[in-house]
N, C-alpha and C positions, 0 to 999 in steps of 0.2 A: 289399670296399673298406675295411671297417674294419680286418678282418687286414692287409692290406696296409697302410695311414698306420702303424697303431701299429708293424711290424716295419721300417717304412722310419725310425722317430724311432729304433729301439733300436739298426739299422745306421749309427747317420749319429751317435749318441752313442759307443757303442763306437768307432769310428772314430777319432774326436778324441780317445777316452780314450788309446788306442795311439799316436796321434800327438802324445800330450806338449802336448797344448793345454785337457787337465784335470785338475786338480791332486790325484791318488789319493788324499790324505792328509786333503781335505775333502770333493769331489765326489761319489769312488766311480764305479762303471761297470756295466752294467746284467748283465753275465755273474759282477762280482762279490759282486752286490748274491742275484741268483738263486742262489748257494751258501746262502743261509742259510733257499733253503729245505730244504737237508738238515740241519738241524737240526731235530731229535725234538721238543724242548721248544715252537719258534718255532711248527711245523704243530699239537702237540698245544695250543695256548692259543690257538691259530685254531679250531681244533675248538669249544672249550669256547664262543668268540663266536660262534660260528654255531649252537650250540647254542641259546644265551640268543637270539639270533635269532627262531630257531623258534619257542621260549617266548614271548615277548612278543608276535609277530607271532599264534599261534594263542590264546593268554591275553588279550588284549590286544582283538585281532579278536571274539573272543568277546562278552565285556564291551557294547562298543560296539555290535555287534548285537543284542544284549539288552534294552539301556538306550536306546539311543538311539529305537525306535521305541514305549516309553513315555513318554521326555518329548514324544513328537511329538502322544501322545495330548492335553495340553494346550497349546494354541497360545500361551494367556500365557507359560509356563513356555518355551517352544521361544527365541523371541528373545534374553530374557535370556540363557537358556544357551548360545548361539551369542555373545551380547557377550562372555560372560565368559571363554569358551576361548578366544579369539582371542588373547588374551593367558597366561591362564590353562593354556592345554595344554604351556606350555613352562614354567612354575615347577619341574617335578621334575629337567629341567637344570639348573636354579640353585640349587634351594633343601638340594639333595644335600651338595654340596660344604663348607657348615660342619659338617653331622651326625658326630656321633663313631661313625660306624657302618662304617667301615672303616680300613685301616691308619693310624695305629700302632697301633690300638687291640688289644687279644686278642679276637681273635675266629674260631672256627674254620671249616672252609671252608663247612659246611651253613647255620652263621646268616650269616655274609657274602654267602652265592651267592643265600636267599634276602630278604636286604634289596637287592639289586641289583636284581634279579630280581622285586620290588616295584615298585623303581621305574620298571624298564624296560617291565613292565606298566601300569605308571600313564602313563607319557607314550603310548603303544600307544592304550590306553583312550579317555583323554581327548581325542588328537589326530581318534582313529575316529567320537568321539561328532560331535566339532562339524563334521566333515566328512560324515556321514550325516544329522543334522538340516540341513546348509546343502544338501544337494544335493537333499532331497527337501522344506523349507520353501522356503528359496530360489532353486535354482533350479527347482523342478517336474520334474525328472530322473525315469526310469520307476525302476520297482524293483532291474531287470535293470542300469540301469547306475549306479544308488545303490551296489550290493554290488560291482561292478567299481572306482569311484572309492573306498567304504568297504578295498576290497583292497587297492590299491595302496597308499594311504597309510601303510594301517595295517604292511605289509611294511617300507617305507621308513623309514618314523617309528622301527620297530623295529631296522631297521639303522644306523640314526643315534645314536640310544639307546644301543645294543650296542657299537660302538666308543667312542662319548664316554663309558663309565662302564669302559672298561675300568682307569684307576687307580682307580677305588673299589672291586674286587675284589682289591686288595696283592698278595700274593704268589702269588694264586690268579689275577690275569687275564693278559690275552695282552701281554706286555710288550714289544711291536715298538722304544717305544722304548729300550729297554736296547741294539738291534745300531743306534743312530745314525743315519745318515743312512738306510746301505744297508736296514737296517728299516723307514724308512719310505718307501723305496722298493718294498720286496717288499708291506710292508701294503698301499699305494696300488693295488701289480697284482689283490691278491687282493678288497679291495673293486670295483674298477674290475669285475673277474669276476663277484663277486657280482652288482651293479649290471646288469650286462648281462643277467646270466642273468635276474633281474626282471624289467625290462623286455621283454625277448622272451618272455618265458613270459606273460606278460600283453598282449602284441604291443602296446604301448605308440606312440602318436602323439605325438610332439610338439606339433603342431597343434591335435590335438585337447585334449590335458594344457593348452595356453594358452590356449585359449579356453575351458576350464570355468574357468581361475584369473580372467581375466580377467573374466568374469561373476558369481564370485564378488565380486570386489572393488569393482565394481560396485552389484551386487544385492544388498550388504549395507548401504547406506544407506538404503534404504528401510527395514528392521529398525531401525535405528538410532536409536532415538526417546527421548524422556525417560523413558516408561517402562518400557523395556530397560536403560537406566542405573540407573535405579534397580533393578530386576531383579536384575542384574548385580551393583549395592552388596550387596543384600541378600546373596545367596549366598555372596559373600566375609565377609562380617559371621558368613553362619552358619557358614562354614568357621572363621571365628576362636572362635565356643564353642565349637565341637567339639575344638578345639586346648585351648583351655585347660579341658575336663572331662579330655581327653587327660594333660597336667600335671599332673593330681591324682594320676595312676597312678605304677608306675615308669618309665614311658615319660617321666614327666619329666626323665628324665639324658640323655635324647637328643633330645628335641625343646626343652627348656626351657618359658614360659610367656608368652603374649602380654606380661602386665604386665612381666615380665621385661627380654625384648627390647626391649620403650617403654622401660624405665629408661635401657637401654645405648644405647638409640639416643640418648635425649636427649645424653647426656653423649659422644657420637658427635659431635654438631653442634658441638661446640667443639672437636675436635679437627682441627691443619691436617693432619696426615698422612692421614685420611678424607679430606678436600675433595682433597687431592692423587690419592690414586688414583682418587677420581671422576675428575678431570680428565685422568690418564693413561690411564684405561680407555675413558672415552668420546672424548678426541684419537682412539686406535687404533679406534673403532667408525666415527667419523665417516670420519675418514682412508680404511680398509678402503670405506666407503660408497663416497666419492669414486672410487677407482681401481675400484672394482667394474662402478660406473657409467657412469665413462668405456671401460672395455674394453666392455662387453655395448654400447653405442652406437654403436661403432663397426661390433662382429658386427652385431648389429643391421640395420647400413645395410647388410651387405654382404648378408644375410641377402633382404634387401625390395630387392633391386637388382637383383642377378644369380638371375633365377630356375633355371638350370642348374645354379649352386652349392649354392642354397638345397635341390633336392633331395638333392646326394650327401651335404650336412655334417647335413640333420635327423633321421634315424637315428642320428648322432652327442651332438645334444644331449641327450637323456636320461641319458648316461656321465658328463655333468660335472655333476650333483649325488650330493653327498656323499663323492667323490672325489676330491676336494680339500682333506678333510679332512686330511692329511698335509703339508699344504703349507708352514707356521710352520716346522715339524720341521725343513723340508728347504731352504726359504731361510733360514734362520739359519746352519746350515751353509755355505751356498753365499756367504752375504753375510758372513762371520766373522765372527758374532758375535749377542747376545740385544740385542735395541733394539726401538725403535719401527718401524721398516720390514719388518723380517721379520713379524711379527705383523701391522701394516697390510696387507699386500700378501695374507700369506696368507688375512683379513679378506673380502678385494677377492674373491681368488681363487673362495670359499665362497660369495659371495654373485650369482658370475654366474648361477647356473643360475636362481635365484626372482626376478631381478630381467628376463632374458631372459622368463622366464615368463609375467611381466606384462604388458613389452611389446609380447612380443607377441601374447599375449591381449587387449590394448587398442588395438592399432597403427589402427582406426577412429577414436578417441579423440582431443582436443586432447592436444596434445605436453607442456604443460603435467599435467596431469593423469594420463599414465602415467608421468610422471618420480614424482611423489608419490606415487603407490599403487604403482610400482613397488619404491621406496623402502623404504614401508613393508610391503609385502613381506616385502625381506631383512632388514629392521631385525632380529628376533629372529634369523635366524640369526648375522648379526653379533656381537651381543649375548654366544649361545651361545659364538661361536669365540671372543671375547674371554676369554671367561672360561677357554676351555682351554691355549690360547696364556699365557696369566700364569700360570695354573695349571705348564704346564711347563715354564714360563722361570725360575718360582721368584726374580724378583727385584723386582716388585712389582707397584700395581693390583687392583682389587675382587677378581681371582680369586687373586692370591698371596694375598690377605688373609681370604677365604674359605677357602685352603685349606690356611692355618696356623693358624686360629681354631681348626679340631677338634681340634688334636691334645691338646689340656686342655681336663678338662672347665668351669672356670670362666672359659675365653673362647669358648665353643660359643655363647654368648645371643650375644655381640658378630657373630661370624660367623655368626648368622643373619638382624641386624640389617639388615649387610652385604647380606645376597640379600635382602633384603627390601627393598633400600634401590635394588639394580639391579631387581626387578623393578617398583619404582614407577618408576621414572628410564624403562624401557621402555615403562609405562604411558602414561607425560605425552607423550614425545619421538611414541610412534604415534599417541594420542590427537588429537596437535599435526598430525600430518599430512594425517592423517585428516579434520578440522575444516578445514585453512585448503582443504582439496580441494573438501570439501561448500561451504566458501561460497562457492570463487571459480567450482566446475563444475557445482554442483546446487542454488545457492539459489534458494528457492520452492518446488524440485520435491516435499520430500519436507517432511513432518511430524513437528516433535519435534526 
């Protein structure tokens, strides 16, 4: 069934390609976009990402297994830890992007592959830890399927990883978009493959995938207390002297210095061009939100309606995360031209899968209430793609501005500022959601 949809879209495209009703010169065509998988270079820097895959998912997987059922051994220490990843396991997508540790800088292929390689193990790690503390404090999960839900993430986090960092490997990563549109149409089949082969090698449910997220989101407000905040302050507090003992080394040319980054940030707050791409970057996060959530609500109903349907299309929904990470690429193309909509939309696109998720992991739930955690959900992936979308659009917004800050080293403090400045701005915005949920769906029930 799924061979068949996918070979009935590539017949019914090509089609119209030949019949002069799609423009070759923007579009492209899916017989001509497949030529470039006979290019050497294009397969051999897919290799090298599915390498780094492997790496981070077994490096990564590792880590988390390790750690995670020692912090479980103190139950103080479990909550906080769990507050503070929730947001916390995705700073190494953000915080990357000013560091002077990849191109233009000199740097040859072994120190580049492994400062990537760092960090695609860090976000592996980090996403592994708080998903094996949640599933076995939170929800009470056995062992057996702790390391099943620990596996899958950890696999996934790490192929998400793996393509978002591929321009921070220069002229050593897999550079899809250098062949245009039709690159990232070929990328999209070969993750779309990947993606599949995961999920069936883990014989993956949908249903089931929804309803742990949904419990998760859930059964984390009961953790949620003032003493997990505070928790949670701490750890970042201790993260911030370990940074700045960090600065005292020569590691300060590339990370810089808290006091540092306070200065630049102050002198930040007066500038209008910062306030501007705050407001360009989070327009396209919100925006993205908006159409994201009006498409998965729509699926949604059709989803909870037609139970005939609902069986043929839920083997389906596992393909549309991460999958769609290509999508900016290829409505920019399609809509001629870099703006606000192409980036919106492909925003929107990225964030149907975790926002589906929620839903319908919560779909017993007030309707009010899965819109919010649903929300807040995709909010960090949103967040993510914002940043790669400006990032490749190169013409403004937190992530242009992030990722013209490295390339000197006396504007690396400012553009760390900068990710310091979007990962608070995701802090308040989930925080905020978070909160007006707890008081309008849980007040009384919980403590703290």
């Amino acid at each position: 069934m799924i061979a068949f949809f996918f070979l009935l879209v590539l017949v019914a495209w090509e089609a119209l390609y030949f019949a002069g009703f799609i423009d070759p010169g923007y579009h492209y065509h899916p017989l001509g976009a497949l030529q470039i998988l006979l290019d050497v270079s294009f397969l051999r820097e897919f290799g090298i990402m599915s390498l780094q895959l492997v790496v981070a998912s077994v490096a990564g997987g590792a880590i988390a297994g390790a750690v995670g059922p020692l912090i479980l051994q103190g139950s103080w220490l479990v909550g906080s830890t769990i507050r503070f990843l929730r947001i916390g396991m995705w700073i190494p997508f953000i915080i990357c992007w000013p560091l002077p540790v990849w191109s233009p800088w000199t740097v040859n292929y072994g120190r580049t592959l492994a400062m990537v390689s760092l960090a695609s193990v860090s976000v592996v790690a980090l996403s592994g830890i708080r998903n094996y503390l949640v599933s076995r404090f939170v929800l009470n999960l056995k062992q057996e399927d702790a390391r099943w839900w620990l596996l899958r993430t950890a696999i996934l986090q790490a192929l998400f990883i793996s393509v978002f960092s591929q321009p921070w490997l220069g002229p050593y990563g897999w550079h899809w978009y250098d062949f245009g549109v039709g690159g990232a149409y070929v990328a999209s089949m070969l993750v779309l493959l990947l993606v599949f082969i995961i999920e069936r090698s883990l014989r993956t449910r949908f249903d089931y995938v929804a309803a742990v997220r949904g419990n998760i989101l859930v059964g984390e407000f009961d953790h949620f207390t003032w003493g997990t905040l505070v928790g949670s302050m701490s750890i970042a507090l201790l993260l911030t002297l370990i940074w700045q003992v960090l600065s005292l080394s020569p590691l300060e040319m590339i990370f810089s210095s808290p006091l540092t980054v306070l200065g630049v940030f102050y002198h930040l707050l007066f500038e209008g061009t910062f306030w501007q791409d705050v407001y360009v970057s989070f327009s396209e996060v919100f925006g993205g939100l908006v159409l994201g959530t009006a498409a998965t609500m729509i699926l949604y109903g059709i989803l909870y309606t037609y139970n005939s349907l609902r069986d043929r299309i839920f083997p389906l929904l596992p393909l549309l995360h991460i999958t769609f990470f290509f999508s900016p690429v290829i409505l920019t193309w399609w809509l001629g031209g870099v703006g606000y909509w192409p980036k919106s939309l492909g925003i929107g696109l990225v964030t149907i899968y975790p926002i589906l998720e929620a839903f319908w992991g919560l779909r017993d739930r007030s309707p009010g209430l899965r819109l919010l955690l649903a929300i807040d959900n995709a909010l960090p992936y949103a967040v993510v793609m914002m940043l790669f979308s400006e990032a490749m659009a190169s013409t403004g917004g937190l992530g242009f501005s992030m990722m013209k800050a490295h390339i000197y080293s006396h504007t690396v403090p400012e553009g760390i500022a900068v990710a310091l400045t979007t990962i608070a701005l995701l802090v308040v915005f989930s925080s905020t959601l978070r909160s007006l949920a707890k008081r309008l769906y849980f007040s009384g029930q919980f403590q703290g």
